[in-house]
PyMOL Python script that loads the backbone (N, CA, C, O; Angstrom):
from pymol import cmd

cmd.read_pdbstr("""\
ATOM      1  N   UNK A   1     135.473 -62.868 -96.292  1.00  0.00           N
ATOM      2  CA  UNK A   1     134.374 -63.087 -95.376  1.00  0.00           C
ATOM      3  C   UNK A   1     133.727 -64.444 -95.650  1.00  0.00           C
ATOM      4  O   UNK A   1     133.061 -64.993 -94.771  1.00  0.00           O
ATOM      5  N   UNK A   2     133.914 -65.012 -96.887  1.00  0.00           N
ATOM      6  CA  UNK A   2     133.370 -65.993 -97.172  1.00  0.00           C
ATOM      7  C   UNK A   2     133.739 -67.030 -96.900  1.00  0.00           C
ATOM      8  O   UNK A   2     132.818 -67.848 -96.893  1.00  0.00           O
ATOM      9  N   UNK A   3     134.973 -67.547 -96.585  1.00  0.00           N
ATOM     10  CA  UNK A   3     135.432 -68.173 -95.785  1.00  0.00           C
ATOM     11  C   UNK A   3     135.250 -68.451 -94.828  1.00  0.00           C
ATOM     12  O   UNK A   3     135.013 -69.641 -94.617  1.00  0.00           O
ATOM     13  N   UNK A   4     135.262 -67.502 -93.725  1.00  0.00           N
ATOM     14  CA  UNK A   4     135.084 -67.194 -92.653  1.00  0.00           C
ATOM     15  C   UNK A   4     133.886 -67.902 -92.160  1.00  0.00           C
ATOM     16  O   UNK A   4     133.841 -68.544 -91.111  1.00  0.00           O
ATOM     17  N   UNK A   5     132.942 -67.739 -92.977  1.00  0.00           N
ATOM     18  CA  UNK A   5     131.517 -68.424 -92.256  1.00  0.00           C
ATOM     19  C   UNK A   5     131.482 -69.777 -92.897  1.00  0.00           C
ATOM     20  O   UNK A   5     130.669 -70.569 -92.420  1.00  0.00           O
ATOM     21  N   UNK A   6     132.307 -70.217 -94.007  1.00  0.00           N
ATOM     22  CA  UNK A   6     132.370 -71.576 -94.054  1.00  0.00           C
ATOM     23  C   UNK A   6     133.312 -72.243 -92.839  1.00  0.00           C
ATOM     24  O   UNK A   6     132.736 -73.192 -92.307  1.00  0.00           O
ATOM     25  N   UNK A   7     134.330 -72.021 -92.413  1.00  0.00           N
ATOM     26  CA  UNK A   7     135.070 -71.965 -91.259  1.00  0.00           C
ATOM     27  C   UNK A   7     133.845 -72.282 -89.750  1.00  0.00           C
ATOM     28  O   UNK A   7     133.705 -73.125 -88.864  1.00  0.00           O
ATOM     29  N   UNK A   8     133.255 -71.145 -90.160  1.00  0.00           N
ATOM     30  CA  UNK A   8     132.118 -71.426 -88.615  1.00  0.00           C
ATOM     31  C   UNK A   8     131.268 -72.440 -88.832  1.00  0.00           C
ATOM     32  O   UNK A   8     130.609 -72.865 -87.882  1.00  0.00           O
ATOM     33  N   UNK A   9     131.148 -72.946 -89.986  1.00  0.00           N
ATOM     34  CA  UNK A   9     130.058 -74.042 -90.133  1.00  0.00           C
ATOM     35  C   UNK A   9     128.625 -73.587 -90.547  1.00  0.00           C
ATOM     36  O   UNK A   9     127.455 -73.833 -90.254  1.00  0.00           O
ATOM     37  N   UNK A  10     129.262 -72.883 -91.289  1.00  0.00           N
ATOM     38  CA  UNK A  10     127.692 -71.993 -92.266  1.00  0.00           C
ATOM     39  C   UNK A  10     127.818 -72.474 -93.805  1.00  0.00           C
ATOM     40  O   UNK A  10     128.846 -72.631 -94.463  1.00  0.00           O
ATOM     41  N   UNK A  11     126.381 -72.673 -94.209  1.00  0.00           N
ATOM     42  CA  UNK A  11     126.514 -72.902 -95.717  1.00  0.00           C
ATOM     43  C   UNK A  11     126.108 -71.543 -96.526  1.00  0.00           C
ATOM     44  O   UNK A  11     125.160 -70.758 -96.558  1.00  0.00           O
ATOM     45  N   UNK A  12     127.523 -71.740 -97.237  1.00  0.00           N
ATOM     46  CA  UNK A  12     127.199 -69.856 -98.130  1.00  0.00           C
ATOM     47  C   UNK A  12     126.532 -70.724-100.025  1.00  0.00           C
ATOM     48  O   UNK A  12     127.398 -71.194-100.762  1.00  0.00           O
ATOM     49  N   UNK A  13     125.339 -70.759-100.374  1.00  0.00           N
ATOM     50  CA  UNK A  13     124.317 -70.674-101.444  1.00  0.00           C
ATOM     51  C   UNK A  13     124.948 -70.055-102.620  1.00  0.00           C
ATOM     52  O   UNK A  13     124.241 -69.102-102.949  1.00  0.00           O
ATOM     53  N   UNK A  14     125.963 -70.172-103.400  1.00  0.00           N
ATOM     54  CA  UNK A  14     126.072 -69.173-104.677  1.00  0.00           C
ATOM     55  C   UNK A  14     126.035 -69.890-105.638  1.00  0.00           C
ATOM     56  O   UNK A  14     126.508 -71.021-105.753  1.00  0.00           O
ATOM     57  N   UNK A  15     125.019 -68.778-106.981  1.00  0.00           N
ATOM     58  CA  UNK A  15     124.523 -69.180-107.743  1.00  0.00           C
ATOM     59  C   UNK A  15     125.136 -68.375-108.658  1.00  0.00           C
ATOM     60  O   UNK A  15     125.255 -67.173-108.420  1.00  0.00           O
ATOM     61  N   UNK A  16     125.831 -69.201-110.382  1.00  0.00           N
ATOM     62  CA  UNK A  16     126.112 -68.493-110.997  1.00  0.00           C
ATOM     63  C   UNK A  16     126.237 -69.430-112.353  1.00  0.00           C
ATOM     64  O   UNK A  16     125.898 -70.602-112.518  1.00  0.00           O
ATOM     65  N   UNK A  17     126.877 -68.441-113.310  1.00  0.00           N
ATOM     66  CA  UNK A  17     126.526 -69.232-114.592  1.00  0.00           C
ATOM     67  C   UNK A  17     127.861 -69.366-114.951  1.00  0.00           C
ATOM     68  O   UNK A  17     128.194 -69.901-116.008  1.00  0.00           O
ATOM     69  N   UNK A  18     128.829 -68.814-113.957  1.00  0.00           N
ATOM     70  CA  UNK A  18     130.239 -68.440-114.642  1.00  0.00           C
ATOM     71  C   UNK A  18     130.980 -69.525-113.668  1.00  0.00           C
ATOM     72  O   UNK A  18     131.286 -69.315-112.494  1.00  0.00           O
ATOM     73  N   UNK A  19     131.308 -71.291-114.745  1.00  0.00           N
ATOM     74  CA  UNK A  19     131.265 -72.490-113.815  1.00  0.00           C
ATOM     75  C   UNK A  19     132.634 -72.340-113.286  1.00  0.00           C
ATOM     76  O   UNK A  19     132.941 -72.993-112.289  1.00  0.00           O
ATOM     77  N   UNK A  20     133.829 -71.244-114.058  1.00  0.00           N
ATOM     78  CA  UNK A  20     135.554 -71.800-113.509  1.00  0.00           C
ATOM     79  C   UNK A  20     135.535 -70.739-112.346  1.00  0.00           C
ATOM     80  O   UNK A  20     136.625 -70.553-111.806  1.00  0.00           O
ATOM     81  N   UNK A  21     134.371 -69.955-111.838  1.00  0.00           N
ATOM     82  CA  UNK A  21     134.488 -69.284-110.839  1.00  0.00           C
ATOM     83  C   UNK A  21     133.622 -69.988-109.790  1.00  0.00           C
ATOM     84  O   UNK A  21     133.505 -69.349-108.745  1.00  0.00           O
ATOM     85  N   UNK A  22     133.105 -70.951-109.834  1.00  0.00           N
ATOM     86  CA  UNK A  22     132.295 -71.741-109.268  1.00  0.00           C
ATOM     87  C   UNK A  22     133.274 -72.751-108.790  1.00  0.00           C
ATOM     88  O   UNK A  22     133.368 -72.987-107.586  1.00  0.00           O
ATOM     89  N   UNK A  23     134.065 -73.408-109.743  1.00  0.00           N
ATOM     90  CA  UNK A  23     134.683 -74.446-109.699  1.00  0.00           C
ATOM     91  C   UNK A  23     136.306 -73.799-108.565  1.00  0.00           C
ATOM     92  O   UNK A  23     136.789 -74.593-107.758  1.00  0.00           O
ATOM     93  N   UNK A  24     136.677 -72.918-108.654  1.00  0.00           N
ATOM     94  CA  UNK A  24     137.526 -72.216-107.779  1.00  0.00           C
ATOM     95  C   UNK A  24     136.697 -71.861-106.522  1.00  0.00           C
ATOM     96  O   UNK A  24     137.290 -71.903-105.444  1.00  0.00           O
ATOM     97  N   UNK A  25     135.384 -71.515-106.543  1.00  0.00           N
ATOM     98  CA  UNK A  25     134.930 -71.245-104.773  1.00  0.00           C
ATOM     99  C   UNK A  25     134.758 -72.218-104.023  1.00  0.00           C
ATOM    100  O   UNK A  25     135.301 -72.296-102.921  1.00  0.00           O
ATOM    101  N   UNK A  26     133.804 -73.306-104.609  1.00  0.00           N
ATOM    102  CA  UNK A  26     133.221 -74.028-104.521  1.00  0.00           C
ATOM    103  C   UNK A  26     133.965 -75.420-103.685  1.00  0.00           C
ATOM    104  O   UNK A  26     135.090 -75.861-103.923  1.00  0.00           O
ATOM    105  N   UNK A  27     133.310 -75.773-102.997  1.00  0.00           N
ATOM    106  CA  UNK A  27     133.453 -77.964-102.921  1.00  0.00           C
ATOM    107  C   UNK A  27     132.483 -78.905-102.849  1.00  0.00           C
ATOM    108  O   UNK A  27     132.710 -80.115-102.831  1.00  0.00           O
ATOM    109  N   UNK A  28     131.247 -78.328-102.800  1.00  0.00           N
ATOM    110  CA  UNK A  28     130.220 -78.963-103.503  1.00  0.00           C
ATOM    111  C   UNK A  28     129.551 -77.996-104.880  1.00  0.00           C
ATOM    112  O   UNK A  28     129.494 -76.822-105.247  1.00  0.00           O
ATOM    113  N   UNK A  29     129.143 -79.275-105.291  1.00  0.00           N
ATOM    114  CA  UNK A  29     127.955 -78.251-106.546  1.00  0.00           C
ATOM    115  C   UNK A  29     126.794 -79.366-107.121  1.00  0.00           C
ATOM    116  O   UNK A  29     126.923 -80.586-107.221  1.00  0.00           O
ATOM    117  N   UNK A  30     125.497 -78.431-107.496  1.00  0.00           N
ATOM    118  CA  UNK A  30     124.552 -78.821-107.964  1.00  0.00           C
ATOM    119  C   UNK A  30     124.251 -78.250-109.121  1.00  0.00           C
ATOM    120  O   UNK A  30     124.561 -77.059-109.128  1.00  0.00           O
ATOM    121  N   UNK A  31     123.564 -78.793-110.515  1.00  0.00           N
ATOM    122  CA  UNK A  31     123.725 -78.466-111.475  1.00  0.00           C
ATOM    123  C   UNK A  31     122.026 -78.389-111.724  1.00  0.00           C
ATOM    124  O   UNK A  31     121.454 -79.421-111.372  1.00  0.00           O
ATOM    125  N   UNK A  32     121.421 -77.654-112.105  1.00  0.00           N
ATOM    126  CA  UNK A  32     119.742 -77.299-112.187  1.00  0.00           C
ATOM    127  C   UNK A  32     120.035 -77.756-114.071  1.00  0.00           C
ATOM    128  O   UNK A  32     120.999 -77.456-114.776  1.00  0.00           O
ATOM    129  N   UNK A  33     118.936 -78.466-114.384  1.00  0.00           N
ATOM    130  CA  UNK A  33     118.602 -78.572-115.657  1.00  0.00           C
ATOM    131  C   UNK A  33     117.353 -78.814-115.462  1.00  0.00           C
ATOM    132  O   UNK A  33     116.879 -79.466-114.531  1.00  0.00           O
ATOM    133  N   UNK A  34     116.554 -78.085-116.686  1.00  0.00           N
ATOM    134  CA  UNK A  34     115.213 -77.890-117.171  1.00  0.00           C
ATOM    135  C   UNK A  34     114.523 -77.947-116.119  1.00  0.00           C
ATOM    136  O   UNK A  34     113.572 -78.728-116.167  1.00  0.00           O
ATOM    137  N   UNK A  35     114.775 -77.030-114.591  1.00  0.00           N
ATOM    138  CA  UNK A  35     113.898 -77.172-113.419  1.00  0.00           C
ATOM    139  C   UNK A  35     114.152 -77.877-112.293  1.00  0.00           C
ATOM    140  O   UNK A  35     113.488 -77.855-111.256  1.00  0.00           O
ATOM    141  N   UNK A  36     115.406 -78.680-112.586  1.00  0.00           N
ATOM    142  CA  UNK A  36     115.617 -79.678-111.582  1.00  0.00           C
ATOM    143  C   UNK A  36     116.573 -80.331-111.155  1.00  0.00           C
ATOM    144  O   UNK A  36     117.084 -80.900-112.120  1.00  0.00           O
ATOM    145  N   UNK A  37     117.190 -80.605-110.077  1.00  0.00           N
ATOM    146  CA  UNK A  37     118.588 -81.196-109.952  1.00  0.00           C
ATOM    147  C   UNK A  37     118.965 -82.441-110.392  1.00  0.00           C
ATOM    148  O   UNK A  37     118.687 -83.556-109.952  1.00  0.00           O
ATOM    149  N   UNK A  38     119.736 -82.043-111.459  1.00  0.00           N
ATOM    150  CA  UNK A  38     120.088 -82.858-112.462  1.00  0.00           C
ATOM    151  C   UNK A  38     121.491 -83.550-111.635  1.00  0.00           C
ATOM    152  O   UNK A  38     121.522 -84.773-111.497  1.00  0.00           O
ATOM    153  N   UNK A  39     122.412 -82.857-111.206  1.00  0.00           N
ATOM    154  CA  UNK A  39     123.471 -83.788-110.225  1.00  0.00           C
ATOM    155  C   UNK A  39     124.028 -82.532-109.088  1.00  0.00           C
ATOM    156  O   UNK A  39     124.009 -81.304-109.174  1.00  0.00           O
ATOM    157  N   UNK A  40     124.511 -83.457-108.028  1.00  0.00           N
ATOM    158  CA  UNK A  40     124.892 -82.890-106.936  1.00  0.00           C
ATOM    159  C   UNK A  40     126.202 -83.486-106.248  1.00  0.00           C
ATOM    160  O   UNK A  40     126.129 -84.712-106.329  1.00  0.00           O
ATOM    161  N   UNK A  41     127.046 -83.199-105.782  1.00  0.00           N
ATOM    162  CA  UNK A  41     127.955 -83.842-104.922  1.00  0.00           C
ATOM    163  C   UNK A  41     129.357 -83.036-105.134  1.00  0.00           C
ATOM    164  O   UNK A  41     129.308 -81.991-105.782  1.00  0.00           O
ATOM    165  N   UNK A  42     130.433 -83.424-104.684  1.00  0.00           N
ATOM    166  CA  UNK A  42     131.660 -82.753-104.235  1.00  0.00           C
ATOM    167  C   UNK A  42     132.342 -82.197-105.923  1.00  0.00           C
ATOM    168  O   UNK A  42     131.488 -82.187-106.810  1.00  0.00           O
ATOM    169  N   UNK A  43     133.309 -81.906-106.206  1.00  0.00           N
ATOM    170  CA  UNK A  43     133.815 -81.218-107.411  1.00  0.00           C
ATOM    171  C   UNK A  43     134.089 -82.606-107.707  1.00  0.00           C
ATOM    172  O   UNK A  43     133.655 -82.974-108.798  1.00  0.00           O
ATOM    173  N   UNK A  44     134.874 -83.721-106.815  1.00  0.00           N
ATOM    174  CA  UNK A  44     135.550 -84.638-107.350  1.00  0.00           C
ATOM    175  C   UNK A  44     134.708 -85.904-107.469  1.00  0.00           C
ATOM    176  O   UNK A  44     134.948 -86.809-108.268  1.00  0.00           O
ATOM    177  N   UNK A  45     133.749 -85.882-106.641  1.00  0.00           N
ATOM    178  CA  UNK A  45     132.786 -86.983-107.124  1.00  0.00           C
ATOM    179  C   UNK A  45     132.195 -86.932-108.342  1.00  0.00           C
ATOM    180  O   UNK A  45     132.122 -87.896-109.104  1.00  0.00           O
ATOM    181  N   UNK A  46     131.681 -85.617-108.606  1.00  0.00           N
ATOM    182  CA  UNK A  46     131.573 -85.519-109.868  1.00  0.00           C
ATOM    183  C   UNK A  46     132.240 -85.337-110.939  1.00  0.00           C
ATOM    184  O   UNK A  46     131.673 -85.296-112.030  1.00  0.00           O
ATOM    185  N   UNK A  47     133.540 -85.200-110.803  1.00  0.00           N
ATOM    186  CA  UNK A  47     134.446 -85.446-111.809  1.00  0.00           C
ATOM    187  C   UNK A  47     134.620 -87.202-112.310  1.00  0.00           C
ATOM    188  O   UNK A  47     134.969 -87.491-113.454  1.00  0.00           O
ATOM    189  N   UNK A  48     134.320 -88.238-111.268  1.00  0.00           N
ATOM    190  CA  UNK A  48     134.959 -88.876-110.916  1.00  0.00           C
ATOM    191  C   UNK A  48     133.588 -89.644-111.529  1.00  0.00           C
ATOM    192  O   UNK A  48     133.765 -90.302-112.554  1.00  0.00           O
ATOM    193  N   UNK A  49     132.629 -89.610-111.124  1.00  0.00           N
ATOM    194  CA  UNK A  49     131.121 -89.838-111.832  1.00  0.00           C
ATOM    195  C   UNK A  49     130.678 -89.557-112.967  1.00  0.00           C
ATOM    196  O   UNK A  49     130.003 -90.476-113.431  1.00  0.00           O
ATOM    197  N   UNK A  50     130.783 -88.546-113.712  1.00  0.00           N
ATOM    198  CA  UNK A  50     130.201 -87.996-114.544  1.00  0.00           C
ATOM    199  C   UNK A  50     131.387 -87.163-115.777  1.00  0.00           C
ATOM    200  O   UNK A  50     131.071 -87.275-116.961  1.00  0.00           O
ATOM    201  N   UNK A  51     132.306 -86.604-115.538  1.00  0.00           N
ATOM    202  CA  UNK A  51     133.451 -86.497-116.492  1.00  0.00           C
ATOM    203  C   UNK A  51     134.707 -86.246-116.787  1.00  0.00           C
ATOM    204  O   UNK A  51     135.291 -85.260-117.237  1.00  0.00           O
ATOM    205  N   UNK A  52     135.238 -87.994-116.244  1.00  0.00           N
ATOM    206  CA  UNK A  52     136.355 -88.706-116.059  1.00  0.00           C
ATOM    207  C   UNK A  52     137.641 -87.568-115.857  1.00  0.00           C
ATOM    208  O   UNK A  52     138.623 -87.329-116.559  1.00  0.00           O
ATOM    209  N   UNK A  53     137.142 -86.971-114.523  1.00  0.00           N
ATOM    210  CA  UNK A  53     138.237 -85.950-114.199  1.00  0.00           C
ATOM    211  C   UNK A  53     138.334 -84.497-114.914  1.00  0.00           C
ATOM    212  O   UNK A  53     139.328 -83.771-114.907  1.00  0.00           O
ATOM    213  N   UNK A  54     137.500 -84.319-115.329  1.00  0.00           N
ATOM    214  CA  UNK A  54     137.218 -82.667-116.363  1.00  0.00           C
ATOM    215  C   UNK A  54     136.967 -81.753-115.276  1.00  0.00           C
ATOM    216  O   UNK A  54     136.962 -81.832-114.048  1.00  0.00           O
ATOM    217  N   UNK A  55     136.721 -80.680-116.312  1.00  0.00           N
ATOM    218  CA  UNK A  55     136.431 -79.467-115.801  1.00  0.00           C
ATOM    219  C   UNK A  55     134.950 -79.021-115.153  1.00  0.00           C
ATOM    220  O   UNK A  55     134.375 -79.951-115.719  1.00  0.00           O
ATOM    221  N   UNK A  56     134.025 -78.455-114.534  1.00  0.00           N
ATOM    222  CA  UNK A  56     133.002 -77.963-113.799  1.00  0.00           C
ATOM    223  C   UNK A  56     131.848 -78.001-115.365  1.00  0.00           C
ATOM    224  O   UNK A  56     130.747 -78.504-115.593  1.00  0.00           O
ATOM    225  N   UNK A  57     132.788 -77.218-116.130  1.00  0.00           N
ATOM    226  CA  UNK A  57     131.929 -76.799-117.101  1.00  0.00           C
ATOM    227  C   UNK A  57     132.020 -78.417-118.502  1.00  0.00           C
ATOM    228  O   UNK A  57     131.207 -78.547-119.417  1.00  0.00           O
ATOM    229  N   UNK A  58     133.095 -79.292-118.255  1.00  0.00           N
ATOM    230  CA  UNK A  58     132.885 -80.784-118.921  1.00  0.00           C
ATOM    231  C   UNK A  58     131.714 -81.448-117.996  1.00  0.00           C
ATOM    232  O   UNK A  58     130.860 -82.157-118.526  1.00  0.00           O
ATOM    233  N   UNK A  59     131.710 -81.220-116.748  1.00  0.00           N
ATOM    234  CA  UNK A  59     130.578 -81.871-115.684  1.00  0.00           C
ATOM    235  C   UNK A  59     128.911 -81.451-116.496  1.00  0.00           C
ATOM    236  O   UNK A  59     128.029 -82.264-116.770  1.00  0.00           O
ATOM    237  N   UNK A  60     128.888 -80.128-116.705  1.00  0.00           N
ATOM    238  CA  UNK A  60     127.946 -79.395-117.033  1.00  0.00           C
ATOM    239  C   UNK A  60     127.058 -79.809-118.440  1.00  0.00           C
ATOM    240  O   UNK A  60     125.931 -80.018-118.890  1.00  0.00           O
ATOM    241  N   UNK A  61     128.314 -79.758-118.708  1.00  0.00           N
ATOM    242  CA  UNK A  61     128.231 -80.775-120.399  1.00  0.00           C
ATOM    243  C   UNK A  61     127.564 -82.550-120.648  1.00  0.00           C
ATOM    244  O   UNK A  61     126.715 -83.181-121.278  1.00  0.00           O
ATOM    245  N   UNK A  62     128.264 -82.652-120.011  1.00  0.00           N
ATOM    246  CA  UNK A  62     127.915 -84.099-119.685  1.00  0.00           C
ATOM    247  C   UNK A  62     126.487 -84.293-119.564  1.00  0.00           C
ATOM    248  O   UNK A  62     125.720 -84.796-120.385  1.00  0.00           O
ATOM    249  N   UNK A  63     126.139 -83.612-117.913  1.00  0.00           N
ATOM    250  CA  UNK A  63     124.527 -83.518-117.441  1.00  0.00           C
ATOM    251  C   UNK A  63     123.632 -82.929-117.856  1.00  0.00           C
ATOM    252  O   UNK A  63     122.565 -82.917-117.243  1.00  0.00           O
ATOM    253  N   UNK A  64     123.787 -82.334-118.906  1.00  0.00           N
ATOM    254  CA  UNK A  64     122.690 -81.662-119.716  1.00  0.00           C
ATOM    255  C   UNK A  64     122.311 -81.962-120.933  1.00  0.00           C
ATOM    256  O   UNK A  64     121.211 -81.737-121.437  1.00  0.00           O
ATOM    257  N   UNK A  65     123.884 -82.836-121.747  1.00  0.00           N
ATOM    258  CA  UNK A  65     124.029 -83.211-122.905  1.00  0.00           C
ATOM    259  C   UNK A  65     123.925 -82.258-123.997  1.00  0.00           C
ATOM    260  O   UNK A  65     123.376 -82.332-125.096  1.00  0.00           O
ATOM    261  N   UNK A  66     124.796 -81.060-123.239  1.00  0.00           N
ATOM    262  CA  UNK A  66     124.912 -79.605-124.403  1.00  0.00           C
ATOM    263  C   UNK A  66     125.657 -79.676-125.058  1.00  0.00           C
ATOM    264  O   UNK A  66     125.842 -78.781-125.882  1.00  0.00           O
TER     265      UNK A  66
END
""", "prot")
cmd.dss("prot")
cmd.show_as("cartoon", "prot")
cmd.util.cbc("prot")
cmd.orient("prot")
């Protein structure tokens, strides 16, 4: 179903902590640190920005400095 309404031109909002299931739904993402959007943009911009082609959860790393 979730598809489906991305297909129609709907934005489906999911929020989770579990990033390689994020990183499989997903083609954009925003990353909240200490309150606030810390980065935003496509899987690959931010790979491509922030960690030189890694994983959701190397992105995560990066922008939080965990």
């Amino acid at each position: 179903i979730t598809r489906e309404h991305v297909a129609q031109g709907k934005t489906i909002f999911f929020s989770t902590h579990l990033l390689d299931q994020a990183e499989k739904l997903c083609h954009r993402a925003g990353i909240l640190y200490k309150g606030r959007l810390a980065a935003v943009g496509t899987l690959e911009e931010l790979r491509t920005n922030l960690a030189k082609g890694g994983s959701l959860e190397e992105i995560f790393f990066a922008v939080t400095g965990s």
